[in-house]
Steps between C-alpha positions, in 0.01 A plus 500: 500500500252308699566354824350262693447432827338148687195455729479127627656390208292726209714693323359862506679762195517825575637846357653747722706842450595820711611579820348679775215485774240437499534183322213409298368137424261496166237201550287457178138363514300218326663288247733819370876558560768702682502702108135651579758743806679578197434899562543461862851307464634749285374830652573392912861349411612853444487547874436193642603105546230325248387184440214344319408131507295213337301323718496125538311337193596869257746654282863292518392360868427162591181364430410197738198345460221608685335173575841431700643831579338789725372851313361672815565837584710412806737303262497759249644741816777258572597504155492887491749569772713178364573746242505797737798322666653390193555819356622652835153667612473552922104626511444646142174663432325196308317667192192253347297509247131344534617147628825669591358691764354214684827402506623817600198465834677192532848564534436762714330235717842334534634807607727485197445872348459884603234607281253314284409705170159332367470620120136418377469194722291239518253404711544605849141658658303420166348119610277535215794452315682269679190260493492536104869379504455169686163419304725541197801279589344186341413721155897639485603140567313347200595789287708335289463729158525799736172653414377590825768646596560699180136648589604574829809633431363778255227647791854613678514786239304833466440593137778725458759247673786414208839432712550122405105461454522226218839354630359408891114371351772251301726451853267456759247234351852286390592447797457131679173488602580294784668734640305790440216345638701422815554858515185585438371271779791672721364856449137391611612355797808751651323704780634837360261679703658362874860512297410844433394592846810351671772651287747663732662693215437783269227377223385691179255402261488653111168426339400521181251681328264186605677358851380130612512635840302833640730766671276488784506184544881498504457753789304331683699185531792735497461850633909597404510384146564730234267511239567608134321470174627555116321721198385265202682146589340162517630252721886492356543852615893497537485402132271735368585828728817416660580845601198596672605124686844622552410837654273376737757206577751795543298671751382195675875433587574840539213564768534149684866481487508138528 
């Protein structure tokens, strides 16, 4: 049954399931929902308190209008541990997906978590990158029939990718494009790489077969973090390998003890 919790009045829905530490906190990224943790969810809660969530603006969340309403990555961490609290989480490990592991940087900013697990994130060290997202905020905005998204969307997968291929090209370009250009714009801007290089707690990263961000440069900003990569998965590598994911997860928590 979904739950919800509130952040400054948005109403945030969330799964959760299991009992045990560490608790884990499932963040999704860009314009998806807490189902794309599905795997994770299922296979953690065996051993451990779970909870996935949809972000402000996604999924059965509330979607305030981002002419009005903030979308930065700061506000996105607020919301996060909202939910943390709400479901009775002191310090999980936050686990986030592209977008999702900004957030994760971000919470553990606030001091809010023990261990940030960044699965395939988004751009942290890769400027490049991060300058291609704000020069594109004004093209999501005015994407109205989805089309540039759709052709964004479908350079996330390798050739081989099939886990929910056709379903997320058809999710991601739906979604408001308000909002996912505030997002968007919200990526380019978060300083990952200083985020990165102040985080006080245990910090893993799981690539894909074609990371945004280059190990070494992760090292460099961070010289503790824990780098891991998956065998034949684009960027929605929980989906399409979960338990090469889940094993290195597993270890992760088993070597950090968070």
């Amino acid at each position: 049954m979904t739950k919800f919790a509130s952040s400054a009045g948005v109403k945030l829905a969330y799964d959760s399931a299991g009992s045990g530490h560490p608790q884990l906190l499932f963040v999704h990224g860009w314009c998806c929902d807490r189902s794309h943790f599905e795997p994770q969810l299922r296979h953690f809660a065996a051993n451990h308190s779970v909870a996935a969530m949809d972000l402000r603006g996604h999924g059965e969340s509330s979607r305030p209008n981002p002419v009005t309403t903030s979308y930065d990555i700061a506000t996105l961490a607020e919301d996060a541990l909202a939910v943390a609290t709400a479901a009775g989480f002191r310090r999980p490990v936050v686990v986030g997906h592209s977008l999702g592991a900004l957030i994760g940087l971000a919470c553990a900013a606030l001091d809010g978590v023990s261990a940030v697990v960044m699965v395939d994130p988004a751009p942290i060290t890769n400027e490049k990158a991060k300058k291609f997202f704000l020069e594109s905020v004004n093209a999501v905005a005015a994407d109205e029939d989805g089309s540039w998204r759709t052709s964004f969307v479908q350079g996330m997968f390798l050739p081989s990718d099939l886990a929910r291929r056709s379903a997320i090209i058809g999710q991601l370009p739906a979604q408001d494009p308000g909002v996912a250009a505030a997002l968007m714009q919200a990526m380019g801007e978060f300083d990952g790489n200083t985020a990165l290089a102040k985080a006080s707690v245990p910090v893993v990263s799981i690539g894909s077969a074609a990371p945004t961000n280059s190990p070494a440069d992760l090292r460099n900003a961070c010289p503790t973090i824990t780098i891991g990569q998956t065998i034949g998965a684009g960027h929605f590598n929980q989906l399409e390998v979960p338990d090469q994911v889940n094993a290195m997860i597993e270890r992760f928590l088993a070597i950090t003890d968070p």
